[in-house]
ChimeraX commands (.cxc) that place a marker at each C-alpha (Angstrom):
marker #1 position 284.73,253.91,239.84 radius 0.5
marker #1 position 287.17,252.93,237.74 radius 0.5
marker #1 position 290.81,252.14,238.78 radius 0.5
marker #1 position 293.64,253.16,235.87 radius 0.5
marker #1 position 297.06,252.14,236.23 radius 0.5
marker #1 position 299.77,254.90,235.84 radius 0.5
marker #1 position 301.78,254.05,233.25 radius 0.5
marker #1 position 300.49,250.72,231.91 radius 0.5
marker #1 position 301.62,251.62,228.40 radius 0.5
marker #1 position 305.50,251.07,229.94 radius 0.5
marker #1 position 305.84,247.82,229.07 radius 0.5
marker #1 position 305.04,248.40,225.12 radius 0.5
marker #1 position 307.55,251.40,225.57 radius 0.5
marker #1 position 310.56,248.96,226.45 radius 0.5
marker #1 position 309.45,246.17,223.67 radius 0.5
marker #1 position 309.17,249.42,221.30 radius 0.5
marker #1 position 312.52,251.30,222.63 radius 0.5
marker #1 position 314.38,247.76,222.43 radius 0.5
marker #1 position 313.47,246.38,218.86 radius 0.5
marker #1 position 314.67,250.53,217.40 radius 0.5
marker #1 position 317.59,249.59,218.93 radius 0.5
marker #1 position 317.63,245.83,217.31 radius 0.5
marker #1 position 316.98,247.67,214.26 radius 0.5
marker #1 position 319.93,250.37,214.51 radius 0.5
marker #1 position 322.34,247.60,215.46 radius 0.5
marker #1 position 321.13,245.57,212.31 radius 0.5
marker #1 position 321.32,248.34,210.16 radius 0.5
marker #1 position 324.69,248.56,210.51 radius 0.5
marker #1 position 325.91,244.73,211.34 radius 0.5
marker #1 position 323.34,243.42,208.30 radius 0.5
marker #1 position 322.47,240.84,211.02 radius 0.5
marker #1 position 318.78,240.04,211.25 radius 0.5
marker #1 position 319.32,238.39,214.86 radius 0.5
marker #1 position 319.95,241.63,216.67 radius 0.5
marker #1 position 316.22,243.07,216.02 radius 0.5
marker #1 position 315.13,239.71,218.22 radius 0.5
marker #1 position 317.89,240.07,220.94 radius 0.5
marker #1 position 316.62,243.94,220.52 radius 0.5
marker #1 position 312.87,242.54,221.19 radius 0.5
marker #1 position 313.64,240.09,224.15 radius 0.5
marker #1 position 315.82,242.55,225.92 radius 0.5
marker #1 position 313.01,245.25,225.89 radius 0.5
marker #1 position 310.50,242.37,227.09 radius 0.5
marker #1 position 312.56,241.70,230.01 radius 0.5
marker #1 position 312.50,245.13,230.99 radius 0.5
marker #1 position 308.76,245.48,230.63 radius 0.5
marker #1 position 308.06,242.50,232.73 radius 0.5
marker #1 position 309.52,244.24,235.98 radius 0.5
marker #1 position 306.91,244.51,238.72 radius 0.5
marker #1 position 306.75,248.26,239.56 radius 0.5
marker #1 position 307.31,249.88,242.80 radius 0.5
marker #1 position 304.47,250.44,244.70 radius 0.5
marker #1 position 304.20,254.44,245.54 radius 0.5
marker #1 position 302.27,255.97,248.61 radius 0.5
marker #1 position 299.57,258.01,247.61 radius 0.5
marker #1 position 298.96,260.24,250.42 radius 0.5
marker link #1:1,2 radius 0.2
marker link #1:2,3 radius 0.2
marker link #1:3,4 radius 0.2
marker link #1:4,5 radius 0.2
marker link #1:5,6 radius 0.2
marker link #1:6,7 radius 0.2
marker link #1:7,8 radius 0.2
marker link #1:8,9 radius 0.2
marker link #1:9,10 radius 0.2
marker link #1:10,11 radius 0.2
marker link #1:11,12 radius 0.2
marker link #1:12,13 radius 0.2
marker link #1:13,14 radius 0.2
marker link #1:14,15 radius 0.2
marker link #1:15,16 radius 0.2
marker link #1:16,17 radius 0.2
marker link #1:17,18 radius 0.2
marker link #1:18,19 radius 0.2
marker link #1:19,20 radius 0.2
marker link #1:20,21 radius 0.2
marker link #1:21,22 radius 0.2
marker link #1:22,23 radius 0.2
marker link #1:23,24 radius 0.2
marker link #1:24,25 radius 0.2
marker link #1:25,26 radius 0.2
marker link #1:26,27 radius 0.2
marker link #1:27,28 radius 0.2
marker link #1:28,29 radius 0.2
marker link #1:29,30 radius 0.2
marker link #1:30,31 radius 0.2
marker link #1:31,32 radius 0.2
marker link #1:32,33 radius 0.2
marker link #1:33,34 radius 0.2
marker link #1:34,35 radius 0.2
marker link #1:35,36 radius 0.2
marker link #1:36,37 radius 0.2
marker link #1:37,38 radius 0.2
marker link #1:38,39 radius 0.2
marker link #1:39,40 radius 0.2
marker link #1:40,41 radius 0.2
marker link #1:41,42 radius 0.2
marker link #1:42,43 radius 0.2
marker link #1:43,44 radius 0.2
marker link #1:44,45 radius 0.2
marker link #1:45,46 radius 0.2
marker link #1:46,47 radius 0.2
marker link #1:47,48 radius 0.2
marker link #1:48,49 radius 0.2
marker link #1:49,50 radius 0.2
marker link #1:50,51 radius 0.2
marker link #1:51,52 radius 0.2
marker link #1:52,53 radius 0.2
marker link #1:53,54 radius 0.2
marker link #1:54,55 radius 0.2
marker link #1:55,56 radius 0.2
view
């Protein structure tokens, strides 16, 4: 049987949802470093541990 992980996609979500927001923020400063701090910030919300849930 094979065991799946709900939601183990997340963590590209964050890294995705944070450099679009790197990218808005740099196309309006013209400042290259906010698609990195755009990056890291979505990586440190991916690396949260989740919560574990019941399953009854």
């Amino acid at each position: 049987m094979l065991n799946k992980f709900k939601n183990s996609s997340n963590g590209t979500q964050w890294v995705g949802a944070g450099s679009a927001i790197g990218v808005a923020v740099f196309a309006v400063t013209n400042e290259p470093t906010w698609i990195a701090v755009g990056v890291a910030i979505g990586a440190a919300l991916s690396s949260r541990k989740p919560k574990i849930q019941n399953e009854d």
